[in-house]
DSSP file (Angstrom, degrees, kcal/mol; ACC not computed):
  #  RESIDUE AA STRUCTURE BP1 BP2  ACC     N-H-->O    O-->H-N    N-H-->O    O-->H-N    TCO  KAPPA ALPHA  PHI   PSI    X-CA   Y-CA   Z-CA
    1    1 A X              0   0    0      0, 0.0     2,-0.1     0, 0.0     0, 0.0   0.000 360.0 360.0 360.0 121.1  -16.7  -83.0   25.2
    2    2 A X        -     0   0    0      1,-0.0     2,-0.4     2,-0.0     0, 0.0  -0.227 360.0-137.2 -77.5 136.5  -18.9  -85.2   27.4
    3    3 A X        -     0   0    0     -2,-0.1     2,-0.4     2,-0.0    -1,-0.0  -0.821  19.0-142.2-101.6 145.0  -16.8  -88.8   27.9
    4    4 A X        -     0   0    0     -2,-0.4    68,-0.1     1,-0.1    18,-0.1  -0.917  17.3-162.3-122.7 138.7  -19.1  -91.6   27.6
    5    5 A X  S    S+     0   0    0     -2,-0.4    13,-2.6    66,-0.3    14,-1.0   0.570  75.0  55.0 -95.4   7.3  -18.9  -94.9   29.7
    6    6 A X  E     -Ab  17  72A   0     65,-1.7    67,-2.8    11,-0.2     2,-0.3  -0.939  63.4-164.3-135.4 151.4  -21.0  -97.1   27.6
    7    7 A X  E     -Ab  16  73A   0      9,-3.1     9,-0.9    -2,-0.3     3,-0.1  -0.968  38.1 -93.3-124.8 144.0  -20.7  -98.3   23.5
    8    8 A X  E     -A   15   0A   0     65,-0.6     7,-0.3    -2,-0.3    68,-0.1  -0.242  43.5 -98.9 -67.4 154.2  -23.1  -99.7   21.7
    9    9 A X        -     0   0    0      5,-3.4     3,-0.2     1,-0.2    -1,-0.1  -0.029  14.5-136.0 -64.8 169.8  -23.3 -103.1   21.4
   10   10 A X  S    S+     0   0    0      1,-0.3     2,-0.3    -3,-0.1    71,-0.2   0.836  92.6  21.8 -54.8 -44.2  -22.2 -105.2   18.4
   11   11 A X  S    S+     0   0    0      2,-0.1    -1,-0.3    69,-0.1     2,-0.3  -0.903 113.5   2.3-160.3 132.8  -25.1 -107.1   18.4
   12   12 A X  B    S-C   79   0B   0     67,-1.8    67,-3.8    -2,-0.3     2,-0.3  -0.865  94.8 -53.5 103.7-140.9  -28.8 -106.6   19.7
   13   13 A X  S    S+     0   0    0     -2,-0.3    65,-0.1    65,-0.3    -2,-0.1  -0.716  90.4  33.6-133.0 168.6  -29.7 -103.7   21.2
   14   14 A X  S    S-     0   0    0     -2,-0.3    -5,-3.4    -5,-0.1     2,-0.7  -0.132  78.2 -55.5  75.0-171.6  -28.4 -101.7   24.1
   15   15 A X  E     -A    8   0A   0     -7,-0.3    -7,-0.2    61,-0.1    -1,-0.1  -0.768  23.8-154.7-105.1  66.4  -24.9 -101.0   25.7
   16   16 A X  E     -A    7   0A   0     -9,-0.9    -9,-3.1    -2,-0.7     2,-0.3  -0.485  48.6-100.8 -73.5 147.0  -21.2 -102.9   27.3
   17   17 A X  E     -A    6   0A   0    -11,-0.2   -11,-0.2     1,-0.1    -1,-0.1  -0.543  37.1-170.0 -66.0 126.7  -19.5 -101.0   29.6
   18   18 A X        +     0   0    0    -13,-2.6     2,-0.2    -2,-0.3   -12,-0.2   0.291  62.7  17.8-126.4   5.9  -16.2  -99.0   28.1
   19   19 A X  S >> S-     0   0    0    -14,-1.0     4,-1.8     1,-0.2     3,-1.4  -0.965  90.8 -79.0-149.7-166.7  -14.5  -97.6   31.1
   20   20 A X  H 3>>S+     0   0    0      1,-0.2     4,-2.6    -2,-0.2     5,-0.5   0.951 120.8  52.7 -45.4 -67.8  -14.3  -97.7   34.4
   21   21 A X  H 345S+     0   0    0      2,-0.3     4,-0.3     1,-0.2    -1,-0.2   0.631 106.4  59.0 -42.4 -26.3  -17.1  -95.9   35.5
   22   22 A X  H <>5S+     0   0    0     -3,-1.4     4,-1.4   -17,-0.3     5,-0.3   0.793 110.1  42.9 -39.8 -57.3  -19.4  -98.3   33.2
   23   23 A X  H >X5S+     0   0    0     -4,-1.8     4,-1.9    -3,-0.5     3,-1.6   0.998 112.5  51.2 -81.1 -57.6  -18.2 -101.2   35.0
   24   24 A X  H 3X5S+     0   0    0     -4,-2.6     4,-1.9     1,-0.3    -1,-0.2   0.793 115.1  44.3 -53.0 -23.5  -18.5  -99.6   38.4
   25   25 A X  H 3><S+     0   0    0     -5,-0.5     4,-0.7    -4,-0.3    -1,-0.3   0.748 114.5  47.6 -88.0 -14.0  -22.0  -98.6   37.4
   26   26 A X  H <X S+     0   0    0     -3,-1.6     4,-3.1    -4,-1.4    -2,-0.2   0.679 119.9  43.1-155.6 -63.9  -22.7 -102.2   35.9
   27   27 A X  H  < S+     0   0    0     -4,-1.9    -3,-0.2    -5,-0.3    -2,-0.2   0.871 110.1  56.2 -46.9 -52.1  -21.1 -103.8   39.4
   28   28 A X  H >X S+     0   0    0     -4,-1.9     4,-3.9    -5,-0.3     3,-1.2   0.841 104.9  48.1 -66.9 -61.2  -22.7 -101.5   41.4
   29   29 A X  H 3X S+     0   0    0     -4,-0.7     4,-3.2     1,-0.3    -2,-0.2   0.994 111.6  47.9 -55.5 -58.5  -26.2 -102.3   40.3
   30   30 A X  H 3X S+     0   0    0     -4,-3.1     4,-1.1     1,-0.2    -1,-0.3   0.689 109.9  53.3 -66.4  -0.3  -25.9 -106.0   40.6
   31   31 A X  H <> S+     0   0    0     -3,-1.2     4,-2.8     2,-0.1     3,-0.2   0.879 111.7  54.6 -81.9 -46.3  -24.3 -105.5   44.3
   32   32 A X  H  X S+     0   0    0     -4,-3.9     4,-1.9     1,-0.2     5,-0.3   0.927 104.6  47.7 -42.9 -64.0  -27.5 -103.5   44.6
   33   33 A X  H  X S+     0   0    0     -4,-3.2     4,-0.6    -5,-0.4    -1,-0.2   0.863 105.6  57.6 -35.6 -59.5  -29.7 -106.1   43.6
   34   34 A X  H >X S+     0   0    0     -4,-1.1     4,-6.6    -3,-0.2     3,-0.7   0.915 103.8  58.4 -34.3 -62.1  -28.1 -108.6   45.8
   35   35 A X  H 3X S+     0   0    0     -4,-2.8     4,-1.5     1,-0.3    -2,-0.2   0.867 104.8  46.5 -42.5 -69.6  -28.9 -106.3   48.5
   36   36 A X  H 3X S+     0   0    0     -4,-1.9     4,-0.7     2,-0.3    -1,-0.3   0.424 108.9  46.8 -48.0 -30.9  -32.2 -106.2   48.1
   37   37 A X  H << S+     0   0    0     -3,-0.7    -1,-0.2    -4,-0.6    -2,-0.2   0.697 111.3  57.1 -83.6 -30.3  -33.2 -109.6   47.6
   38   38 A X  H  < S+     0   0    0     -4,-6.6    -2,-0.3     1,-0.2    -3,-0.1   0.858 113.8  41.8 -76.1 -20.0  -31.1 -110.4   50.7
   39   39 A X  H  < S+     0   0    0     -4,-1.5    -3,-0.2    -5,-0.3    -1,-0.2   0.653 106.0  56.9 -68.0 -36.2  -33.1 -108.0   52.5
   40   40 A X  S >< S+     0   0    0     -4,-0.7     3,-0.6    -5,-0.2    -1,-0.2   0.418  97.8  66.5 -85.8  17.2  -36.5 -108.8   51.2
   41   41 A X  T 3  S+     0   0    0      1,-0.2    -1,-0.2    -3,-0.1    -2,-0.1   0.670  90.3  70.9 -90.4 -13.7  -35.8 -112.7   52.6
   42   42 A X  T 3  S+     0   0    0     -4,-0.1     2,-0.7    -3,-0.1    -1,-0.2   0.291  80.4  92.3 -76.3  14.5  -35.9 -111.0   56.0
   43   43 A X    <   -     0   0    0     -3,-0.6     6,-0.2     1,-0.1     5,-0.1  -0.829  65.1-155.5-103.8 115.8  -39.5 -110.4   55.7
   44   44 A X  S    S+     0   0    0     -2,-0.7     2,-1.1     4,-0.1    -1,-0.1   0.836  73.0  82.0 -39.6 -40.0  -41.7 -112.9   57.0
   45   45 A X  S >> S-     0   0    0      1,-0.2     4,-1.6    -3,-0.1     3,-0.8  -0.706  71.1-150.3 -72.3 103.7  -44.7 -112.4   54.9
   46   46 A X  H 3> S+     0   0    0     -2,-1.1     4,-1.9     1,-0.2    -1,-0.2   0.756  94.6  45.1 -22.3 -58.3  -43.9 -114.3   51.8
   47   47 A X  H 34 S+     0   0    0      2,-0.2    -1,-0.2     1,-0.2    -3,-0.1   0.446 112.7  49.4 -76.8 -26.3  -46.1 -111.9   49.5
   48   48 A X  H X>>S+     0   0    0     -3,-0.8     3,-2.2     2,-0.1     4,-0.8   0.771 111.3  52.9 -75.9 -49.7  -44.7 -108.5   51.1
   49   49 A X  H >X5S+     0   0    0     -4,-1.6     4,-1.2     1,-0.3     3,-1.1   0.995 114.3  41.0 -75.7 -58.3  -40.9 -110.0   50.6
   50   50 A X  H 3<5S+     0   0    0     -4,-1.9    -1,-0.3     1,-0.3    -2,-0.1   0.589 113.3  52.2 -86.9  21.5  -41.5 -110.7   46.7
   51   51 A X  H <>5S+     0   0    0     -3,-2.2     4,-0.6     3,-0.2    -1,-0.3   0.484 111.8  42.2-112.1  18.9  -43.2 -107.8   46.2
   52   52 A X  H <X5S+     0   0    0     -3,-1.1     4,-4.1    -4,-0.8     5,-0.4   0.465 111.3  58.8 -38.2 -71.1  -40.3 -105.5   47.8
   53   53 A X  H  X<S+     0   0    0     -4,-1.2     4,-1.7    -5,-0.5    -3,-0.1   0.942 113.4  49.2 -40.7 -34.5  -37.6 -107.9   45.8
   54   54 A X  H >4 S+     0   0    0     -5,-0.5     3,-1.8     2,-0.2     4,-0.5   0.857 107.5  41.1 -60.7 -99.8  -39.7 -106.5   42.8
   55   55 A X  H 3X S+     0   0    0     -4,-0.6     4,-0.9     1,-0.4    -2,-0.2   0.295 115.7  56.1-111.2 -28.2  -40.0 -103.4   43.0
   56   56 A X  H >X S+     0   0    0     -4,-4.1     4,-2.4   -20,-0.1     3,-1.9   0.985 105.9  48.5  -3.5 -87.3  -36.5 -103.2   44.0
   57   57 A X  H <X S+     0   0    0     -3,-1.8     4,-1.9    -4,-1.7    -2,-0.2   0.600 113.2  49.3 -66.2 -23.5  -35.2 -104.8   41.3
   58   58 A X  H 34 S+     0   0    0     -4,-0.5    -1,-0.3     2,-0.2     4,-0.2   0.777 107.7  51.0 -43.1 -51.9  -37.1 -102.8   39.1
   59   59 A X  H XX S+     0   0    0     -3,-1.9     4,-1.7    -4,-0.9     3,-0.7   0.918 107.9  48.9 -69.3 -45.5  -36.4  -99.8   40.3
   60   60 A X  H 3X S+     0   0    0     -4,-2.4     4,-4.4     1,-0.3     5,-0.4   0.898 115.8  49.4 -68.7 -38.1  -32.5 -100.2   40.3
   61   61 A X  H 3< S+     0   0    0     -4,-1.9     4,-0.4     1,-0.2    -1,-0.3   0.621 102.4  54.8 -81.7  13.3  -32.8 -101.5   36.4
   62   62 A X  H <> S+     0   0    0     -3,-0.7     4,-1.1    -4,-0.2    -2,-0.2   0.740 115.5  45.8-110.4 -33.6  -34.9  -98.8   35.0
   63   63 A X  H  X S+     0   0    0     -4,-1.7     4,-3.6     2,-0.2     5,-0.2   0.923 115.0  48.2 -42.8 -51.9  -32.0  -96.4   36.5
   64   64 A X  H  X S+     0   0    0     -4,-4.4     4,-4.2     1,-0.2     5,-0.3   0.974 116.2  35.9 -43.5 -65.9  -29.5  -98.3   35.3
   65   65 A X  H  > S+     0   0    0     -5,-0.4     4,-0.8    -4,-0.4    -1,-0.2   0.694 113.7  59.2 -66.7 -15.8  -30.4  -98.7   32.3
   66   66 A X  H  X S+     0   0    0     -4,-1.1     4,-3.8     2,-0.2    -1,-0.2   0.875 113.6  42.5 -50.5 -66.0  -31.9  -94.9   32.3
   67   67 A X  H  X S+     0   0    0     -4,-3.6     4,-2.8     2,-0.2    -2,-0.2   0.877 114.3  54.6 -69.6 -31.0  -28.0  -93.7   33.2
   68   68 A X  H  < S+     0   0    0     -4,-4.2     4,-0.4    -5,-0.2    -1,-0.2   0.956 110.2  43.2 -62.1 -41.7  -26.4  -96.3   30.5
   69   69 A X  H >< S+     0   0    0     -4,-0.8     3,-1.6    -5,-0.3    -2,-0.2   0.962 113.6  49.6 -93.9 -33.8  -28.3  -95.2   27.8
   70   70 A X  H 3< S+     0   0    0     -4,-3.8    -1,-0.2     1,-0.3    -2,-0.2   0.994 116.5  44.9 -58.0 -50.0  -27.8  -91.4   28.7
   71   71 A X  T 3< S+     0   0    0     -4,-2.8   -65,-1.7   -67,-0.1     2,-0.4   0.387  90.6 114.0 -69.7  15.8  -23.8  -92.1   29.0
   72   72 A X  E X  S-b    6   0A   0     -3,-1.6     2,-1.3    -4,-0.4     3,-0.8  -0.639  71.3-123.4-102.8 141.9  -23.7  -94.2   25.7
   73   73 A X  E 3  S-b    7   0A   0    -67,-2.8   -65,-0.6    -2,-0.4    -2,-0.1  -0.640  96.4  -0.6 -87.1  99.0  -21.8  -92.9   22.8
   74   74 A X  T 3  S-     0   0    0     -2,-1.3    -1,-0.2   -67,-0.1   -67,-0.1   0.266 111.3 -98.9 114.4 -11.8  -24.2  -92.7   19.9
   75   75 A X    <   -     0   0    0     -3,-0.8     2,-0.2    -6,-0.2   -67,-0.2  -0.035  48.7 -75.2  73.6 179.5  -27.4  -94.1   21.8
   76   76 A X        +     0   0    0    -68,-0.1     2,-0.3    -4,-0.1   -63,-0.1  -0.752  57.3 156.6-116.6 165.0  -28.5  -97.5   21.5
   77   77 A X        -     0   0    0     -2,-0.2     2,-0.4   -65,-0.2   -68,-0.1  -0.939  49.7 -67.4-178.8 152.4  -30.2  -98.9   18.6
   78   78 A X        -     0   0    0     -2,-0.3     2,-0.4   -65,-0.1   -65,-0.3  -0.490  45.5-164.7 -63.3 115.9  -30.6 -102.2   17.0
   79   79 A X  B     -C   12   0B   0    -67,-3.8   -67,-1.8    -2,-0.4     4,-0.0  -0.955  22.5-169.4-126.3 137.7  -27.4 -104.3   15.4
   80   80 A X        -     0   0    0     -2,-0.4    -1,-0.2   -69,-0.2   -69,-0.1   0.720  54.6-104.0 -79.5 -21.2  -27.6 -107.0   13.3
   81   81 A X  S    S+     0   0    0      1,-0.6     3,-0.3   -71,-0.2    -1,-0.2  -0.375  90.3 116.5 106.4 -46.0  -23.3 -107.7   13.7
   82   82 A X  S    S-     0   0    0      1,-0.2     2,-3.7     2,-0.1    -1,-0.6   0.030  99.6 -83.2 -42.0 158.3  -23.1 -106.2   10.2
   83   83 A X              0   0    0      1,-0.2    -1,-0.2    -3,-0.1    -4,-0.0  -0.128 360.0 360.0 -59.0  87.1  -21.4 -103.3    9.3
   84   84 A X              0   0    0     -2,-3.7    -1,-0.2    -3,-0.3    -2,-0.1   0.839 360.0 360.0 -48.2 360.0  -24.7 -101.3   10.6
């Protein structure tokens, strides 16, 4: 039985982290992020530096969010807060 690090939310769409390995992957990404924006300020060229900080930041949340929704118990899906 595959253990899943993410639940769906209560309300909205998408996924909170429900064990460790959620929050590390959650953590992780926004340390990532950081990184990457503190690295694209070292580029001189204004217009090269926010398009690297893009395409970063892109990259690392369409993974993220790639690997959340695979590890999520039940998939994600719209909830109003009712009993959906």
């Amino acid at each position: 039985m595959a253990k899943y690090w993410f639940r769906q939310k209560s309300f909205g769409y998408g996924a909170t982290p429900n064990t460790w390995q959620g929050w590390t992957l959650t953590l992780g990404s926004v340390a990532l992020v950081f990184a990457v924006v503190v690295e694209a300020k070292q580029i001189p060229d204004r217009r090269t530096a926010t398009l690297v900080a893009l395409s970063g930041v892109a990259i690392i949340a369409v993974a993220m969010s790639y690997i959340a929704w695979l590890k999520t118990e039940g998939g994600w899906r719209w909830r109003s807060g009712k009993d959906d």
